[in-house]
Every structure is written in C-alpha cells, then in structure tokens.
C-alpha positions in Angstrom: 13.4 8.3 -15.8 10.5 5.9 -16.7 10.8 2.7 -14.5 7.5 1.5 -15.9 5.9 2.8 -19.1 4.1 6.0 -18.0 5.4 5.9 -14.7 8.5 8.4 -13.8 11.0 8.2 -10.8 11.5 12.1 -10.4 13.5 12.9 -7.2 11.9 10.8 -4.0 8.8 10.9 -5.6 6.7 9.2 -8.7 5.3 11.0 -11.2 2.0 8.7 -13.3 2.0 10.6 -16.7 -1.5 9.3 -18.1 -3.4 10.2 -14.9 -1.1 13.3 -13.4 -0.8 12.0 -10.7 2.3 13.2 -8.3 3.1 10.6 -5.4 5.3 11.5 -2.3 5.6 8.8 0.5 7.1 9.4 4.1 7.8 12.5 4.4 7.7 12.5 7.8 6.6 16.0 9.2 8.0 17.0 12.8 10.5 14.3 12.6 13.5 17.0 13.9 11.0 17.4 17.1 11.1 13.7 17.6 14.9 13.6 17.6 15.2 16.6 19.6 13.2 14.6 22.4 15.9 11.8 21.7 19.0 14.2 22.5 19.7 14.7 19.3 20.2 18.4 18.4 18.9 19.5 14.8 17.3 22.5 13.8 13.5 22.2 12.7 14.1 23.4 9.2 13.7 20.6 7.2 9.8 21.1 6.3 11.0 24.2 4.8 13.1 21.9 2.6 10.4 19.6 2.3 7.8 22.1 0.6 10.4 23.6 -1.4 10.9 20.5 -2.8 7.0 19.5 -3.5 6.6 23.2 -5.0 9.5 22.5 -7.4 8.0 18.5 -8.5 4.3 20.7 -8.9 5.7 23.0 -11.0 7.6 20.3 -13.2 5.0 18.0 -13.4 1.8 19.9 -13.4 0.0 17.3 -11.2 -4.0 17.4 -11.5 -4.0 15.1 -7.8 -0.8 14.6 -5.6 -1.2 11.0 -3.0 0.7 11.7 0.1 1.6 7.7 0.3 1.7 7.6 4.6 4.0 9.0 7.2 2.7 12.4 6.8 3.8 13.1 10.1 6.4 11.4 12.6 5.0 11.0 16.1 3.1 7.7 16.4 1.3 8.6 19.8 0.0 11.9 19.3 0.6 15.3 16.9 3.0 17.4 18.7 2.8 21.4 17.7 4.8 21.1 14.8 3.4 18.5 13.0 0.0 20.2 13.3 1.4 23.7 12.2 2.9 22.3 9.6 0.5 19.8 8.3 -1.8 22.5 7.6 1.1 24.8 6.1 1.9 21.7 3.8 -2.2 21.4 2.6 -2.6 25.0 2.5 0.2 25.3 0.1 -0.8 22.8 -2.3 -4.5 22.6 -2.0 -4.2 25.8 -4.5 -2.3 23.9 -7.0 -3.8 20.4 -7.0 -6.0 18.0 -5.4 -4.7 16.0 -2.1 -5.3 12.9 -1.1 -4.0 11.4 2.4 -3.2 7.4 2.5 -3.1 7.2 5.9 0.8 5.8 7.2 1.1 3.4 10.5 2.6 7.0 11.9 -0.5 8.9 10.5 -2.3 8.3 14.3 -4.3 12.3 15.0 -4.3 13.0 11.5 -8.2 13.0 10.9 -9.1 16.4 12.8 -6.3 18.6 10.2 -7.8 16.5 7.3 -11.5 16.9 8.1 -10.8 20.6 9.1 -9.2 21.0 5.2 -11.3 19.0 3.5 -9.0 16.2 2.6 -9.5 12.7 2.0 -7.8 10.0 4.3 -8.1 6.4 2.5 -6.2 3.5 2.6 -5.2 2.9 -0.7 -5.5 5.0 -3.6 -6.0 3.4 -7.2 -5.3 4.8 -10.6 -5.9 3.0 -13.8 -4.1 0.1 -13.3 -1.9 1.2 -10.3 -2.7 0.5 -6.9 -0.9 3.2 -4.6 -0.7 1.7 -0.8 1.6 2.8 2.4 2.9 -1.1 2.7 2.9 -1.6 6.6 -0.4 -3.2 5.4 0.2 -5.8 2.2 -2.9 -6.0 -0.2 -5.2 -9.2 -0.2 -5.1 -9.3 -3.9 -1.9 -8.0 -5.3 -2.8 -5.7 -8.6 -0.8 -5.1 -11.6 1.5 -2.4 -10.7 2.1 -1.5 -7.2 3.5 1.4 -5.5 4.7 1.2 -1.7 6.1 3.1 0.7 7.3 3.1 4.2 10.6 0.7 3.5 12.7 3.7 3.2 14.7 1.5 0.9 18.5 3.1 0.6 21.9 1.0 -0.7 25.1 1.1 0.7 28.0 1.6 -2.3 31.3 0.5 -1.4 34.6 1.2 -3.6 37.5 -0.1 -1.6 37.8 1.5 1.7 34.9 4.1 1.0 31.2 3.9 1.5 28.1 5.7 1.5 24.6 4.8 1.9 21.9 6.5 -1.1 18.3 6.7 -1.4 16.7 4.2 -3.9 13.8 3.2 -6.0 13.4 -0.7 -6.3 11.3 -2.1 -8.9 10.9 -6.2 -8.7 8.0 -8.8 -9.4 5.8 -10.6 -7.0 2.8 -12.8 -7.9 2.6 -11.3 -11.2 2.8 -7.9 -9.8 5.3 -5.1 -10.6 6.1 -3.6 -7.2 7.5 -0.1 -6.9 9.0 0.5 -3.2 9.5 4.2 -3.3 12.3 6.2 -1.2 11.4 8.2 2.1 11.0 12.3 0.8 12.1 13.3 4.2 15.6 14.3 3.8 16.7 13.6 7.4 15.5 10.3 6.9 17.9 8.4 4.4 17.2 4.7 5.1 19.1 1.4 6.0 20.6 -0.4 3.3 17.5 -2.2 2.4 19.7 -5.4 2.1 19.7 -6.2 6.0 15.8 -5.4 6.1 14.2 -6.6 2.5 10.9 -7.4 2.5 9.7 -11.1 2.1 8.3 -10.2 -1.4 11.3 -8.6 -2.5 13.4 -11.6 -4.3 16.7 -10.1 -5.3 17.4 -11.6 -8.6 14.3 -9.8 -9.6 14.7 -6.7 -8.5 16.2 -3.8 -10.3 17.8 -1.0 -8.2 17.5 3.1 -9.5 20.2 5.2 -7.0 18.6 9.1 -6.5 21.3 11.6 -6.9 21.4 14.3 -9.0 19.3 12.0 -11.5 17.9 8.6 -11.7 20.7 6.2 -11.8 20.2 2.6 -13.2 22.2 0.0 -11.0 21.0 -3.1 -12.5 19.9 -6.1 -10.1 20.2 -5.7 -6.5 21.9 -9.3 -6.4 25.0 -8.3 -7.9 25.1 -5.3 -6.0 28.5 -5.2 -3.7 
C-alpha cells in the first residue's frame, strides 16, 4: 500500500519505487541476548526470522540499495558475540543482492569495525530524491519534504469491549510542511508501546493517519479518533 505516491508500506519496512530503495529500521540484532541477561528466557532464533524476512522483501521488491534506518544491533555499551556473528551474517547475505547502507541508531555504538571490515557505509542520514531517510533519536535542523523515521517503535492498542491487543503501525502526519513517515520496529520481539502514551512532540494527532501491519496494510484513519 502507497502511503505517499511512490512510497510503499510493505510489511515493517518501506519500499521507494522510483529509486529502489528497500528501508528496514530497528531491527535490533542480539536483542534475545539482552533479555536473556534480564532473566528473561527466549531462545536466540529470531535473526533467523529476521533474514528470512529481508530475503522475502528483496526478492519482492528487487531493491538496487537497502538503508538499514538504526538499531542494527541491541546492546548500547558494547557488541556482545551475537550481534557481531550475526551482523556479518546479515551483510554477507545481502551484500550479494543489493547495496547496504548503515544509518547509524543511538544503539549502533561498536558498529564501525563490522562495517569498515565489509565495506559498508555508516552515515547519519541517507537522502533520496526528495526523501530524507534519518534514525529520529536525532531530529533534522531543516525538516525536508518527506521524511522517514525510525526508532519510535510506534504500535496501537485496539480495544473491542473487553478485548485488546497491541499491533505494529506506520504513522504518516505533517510537521512544518513536512510529510513524516515513523516506520515500525522489524524486530519481531520488539512490538512497541501504544505510541499514544509516548507520541512525539511533532506528532499532532488530528494530522496523523494511522496504517495497522497485519497480514496487509490496514488503513485506520486519524489517530485522534482512534479508541
């Protein structure tokens, strides 16, 4: 589903038609290893998931370049064993296919020796025609035409009577004549808050339009009338 002309919601990620250009944000590699230092007992199988995932959205789209949009890895203080085995499974897997670019993510600390070691580029923004691709913990000086951000993890809580349950979503809204896209997390461990009891300052909710991932792209109009 086109959220902008040209620009496709597919899955977690966002797919920009003219350029072929594939963008994934957060997805978080070694995140099981930093809950299994937290007590919590899952097993570390989820970048398995993770590049079966990417493989499926390459072979779709046919991406000539693919922007890893930050939080390429988990652990902010260092880059435990499985984030570097697997950071270099996730490059040597695609590198094949399409060009990477890295935009480094406020989680992205030890990510330079992998990169430089692969040959990949680490920036801090990536732009494309007129789309500026940036991780958000850092918000631009000069806010471009079309935007796409990360690291939010935006999700919405659905409620129908007693029931509830929290999904993934894309938000598209308007900011100093700016289209903002706030893409959701690609990790699949990592589903988000309802992005109502964290929104961003430059998220106003009668301008925002909400898209639920599910099987498909669901439309869920303005995220002010959302219950």
């Amino acid at each position: 589903m086109d959220c902008v002309e040209g620009i496709e919601m597919i899955e977690c990620a966002v797919f920009i038609r003219q350029d072929k250009v594939l963008v994934i944000s957060d997805i978080h590699i070694g995140f099981e290893q930093s809950l299994n230092r937290q007590g919590v007992l899952v097993p570390r199988t989820s970048f398995d998931n993770t590049l079966k995932r990417i493989m499926t959205l390459i072979e779709r789209t046919k991406p000539e370049k693919i922007v890893f949009n930050g939080d390429i890895k988990d652990d902010f203080a260092t880059i435990g064993e499985q984030e570097w085995r697997n950071v270099k499974r996730l490059i040597d897997n695609i590198k094949p296919k399409a060009e990477i670019v890295f935009i480094k993510g406020n989680h992205d600390t030890m990510l330079e020796p992998i990169a430089t070691a692969r040959l990949i580029k680490i920036v801090k923004e990536y732009k494309t025609g007129n789309v500026t691709i940036m991780h958000g913990d850092v918000l631009p000086d000069k806010w471009q035409k079309t935007l796409i951000l990360g690291h939010y993890h935006p999700a919405i809580r659905i409620r129908e009577k007693a029931k509830s349950e929290t999904y993934k979503c894309f938000l598209l809204s308007e900011y100093k004549n700016s289209r903002i896209l706030l893409q959701p997390a690609f990790n699949n461990l990592s589903q988000g808050g309802d992005i109502r009891n964290h929104l961003p300052e430059f998220i106003n909710p009668e301008k925002t339009n909400v898209y639920v991932v599910d099987k498909k792209i669901l439309p869920f109009g303005r995220l002010k009338g959302l219950n």
